[in-house]
C-alpha positions as CSV (number, residue, x, y, z in Angstrom):
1,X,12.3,-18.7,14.9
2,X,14.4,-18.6,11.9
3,X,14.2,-14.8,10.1
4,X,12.9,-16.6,6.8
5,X,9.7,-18.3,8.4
6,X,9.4,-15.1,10.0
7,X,9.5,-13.1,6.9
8,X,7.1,-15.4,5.8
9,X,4.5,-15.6,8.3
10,X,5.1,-11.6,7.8
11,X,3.8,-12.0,4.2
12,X,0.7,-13.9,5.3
13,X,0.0,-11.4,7.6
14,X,0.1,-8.4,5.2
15,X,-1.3,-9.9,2.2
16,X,-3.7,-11.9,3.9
17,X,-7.1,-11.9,1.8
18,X,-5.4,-9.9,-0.6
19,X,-5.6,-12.7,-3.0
20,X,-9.4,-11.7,-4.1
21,X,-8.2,-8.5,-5.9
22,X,-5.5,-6.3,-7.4
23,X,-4.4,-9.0,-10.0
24,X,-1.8,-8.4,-12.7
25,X,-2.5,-8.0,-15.8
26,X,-2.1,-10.9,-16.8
27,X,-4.3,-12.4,-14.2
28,X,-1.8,-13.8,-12.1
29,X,-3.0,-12.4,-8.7
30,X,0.1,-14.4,-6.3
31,X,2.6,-13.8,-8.4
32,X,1.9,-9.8,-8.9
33,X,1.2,-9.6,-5.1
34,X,4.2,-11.3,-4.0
35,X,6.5,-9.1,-6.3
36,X,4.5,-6.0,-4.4
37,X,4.9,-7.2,-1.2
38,X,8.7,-7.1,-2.0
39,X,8.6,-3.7,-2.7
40,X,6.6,-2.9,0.0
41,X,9.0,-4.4,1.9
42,X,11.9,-3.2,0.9
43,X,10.7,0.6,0.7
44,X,9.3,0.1,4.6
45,X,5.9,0.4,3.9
46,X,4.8,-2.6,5.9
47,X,6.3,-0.9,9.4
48,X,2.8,1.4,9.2
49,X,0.4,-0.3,6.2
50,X,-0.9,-3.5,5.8
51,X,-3.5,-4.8,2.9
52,X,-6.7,-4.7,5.6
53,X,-5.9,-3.9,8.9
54,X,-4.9,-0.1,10.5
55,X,-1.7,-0.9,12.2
56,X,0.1,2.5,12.8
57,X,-1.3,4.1,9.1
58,X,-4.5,3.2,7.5
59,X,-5.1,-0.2,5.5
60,X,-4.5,-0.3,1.6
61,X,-7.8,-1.4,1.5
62,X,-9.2,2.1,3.4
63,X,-7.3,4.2,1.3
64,X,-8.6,2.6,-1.8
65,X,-11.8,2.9,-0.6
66,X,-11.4,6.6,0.4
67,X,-10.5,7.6,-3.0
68,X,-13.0,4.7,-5.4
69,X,-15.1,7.4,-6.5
70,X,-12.4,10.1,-7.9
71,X,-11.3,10.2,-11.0
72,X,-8.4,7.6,-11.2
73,X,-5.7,10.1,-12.5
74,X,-6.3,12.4,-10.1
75,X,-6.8,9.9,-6.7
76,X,-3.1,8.5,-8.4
77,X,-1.7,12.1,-8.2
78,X,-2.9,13.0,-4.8
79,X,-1.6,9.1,-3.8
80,X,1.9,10.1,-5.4
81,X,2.1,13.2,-4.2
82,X,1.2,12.1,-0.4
83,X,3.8,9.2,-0.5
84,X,6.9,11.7,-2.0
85,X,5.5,14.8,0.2
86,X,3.9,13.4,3.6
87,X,0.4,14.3,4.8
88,X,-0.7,14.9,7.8
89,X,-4.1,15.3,9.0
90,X,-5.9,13.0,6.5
91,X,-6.7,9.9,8.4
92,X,-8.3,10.1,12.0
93,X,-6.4,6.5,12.5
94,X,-3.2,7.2,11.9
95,X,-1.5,6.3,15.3
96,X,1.9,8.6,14.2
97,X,1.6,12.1,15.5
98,X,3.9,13.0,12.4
99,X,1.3,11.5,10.0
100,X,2.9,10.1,6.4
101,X,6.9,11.2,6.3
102,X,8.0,12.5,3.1
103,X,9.4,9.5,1.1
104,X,10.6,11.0,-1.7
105,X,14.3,11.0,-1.1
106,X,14.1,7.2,-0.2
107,X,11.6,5.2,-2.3
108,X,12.7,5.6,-6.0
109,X,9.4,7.3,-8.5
110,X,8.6,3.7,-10.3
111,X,8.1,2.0,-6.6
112,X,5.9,4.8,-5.6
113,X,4.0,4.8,-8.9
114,X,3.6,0.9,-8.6
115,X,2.5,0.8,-5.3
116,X,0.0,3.7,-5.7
117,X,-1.5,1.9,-8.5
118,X,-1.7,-1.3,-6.5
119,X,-3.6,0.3,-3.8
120,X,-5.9,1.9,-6.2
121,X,-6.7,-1.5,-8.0
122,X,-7.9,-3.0,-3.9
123,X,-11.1,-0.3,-5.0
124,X,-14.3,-2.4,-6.3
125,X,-14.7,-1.6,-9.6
126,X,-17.6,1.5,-10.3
């Protein structure tokens, strides 16, 4: 299989049903979701997160769940501070014995900080 059909089929599988929430601000759900799924991507978040389903950390959509009924700001600072930090001991699924690594030193702020947000925006709206 060539690697572009499987980076690809990849895609689907991450953002699949993902297409129902988390759009832009403009609206433009695919395009916005595409441009996140780079990032996710090309930061490594994919290798343990997916949009629904607990593959080695839990699902975008648990987290945002998890954290729908905190004040945005500070569910966003705990979110940030996880990703740069690590955490260990939050999720019962997480299938690393190492929990989150410390990402700080290898995903630049402004990816964090977008990617944070997009998870919070998967929450249904209070």
């Amino acid at each position: 299989m060539s690697r572009p059909l499987v980076a690809i089929i990849a895609a689907a599988a991450v953002l699949g049903g993902c297409g129902q929430q988390g759009a832009g601000a403009d609206g433009s759900r695919g395009v916005r979701e595409s441009e996140l799924f780079k990032l996710a991507h090309m930061n490594g978040c994919i290798e343990c997160h997916t949009v629904s389903a607990t593959t080695v950390g839990p699902s975008w959509q648990a987290i945002a769940d998890r954290y729908k009924d905190a004040p945005r700001d500070e569910a966003r600072a705990l979110l940030i501070e996880s990703v740069n930090k690590g955490s260990k001991g939050k999720w019962v699924t997480w299938k690393a014995a190492d929990g989150m690594p410390p990402l700080e030193r290898r995903v630049s702020a402004e990816h964090i900080v977008q990617l944070v947000d997009y998870i919070l925006s998967l929450a249904p709206s209070k």
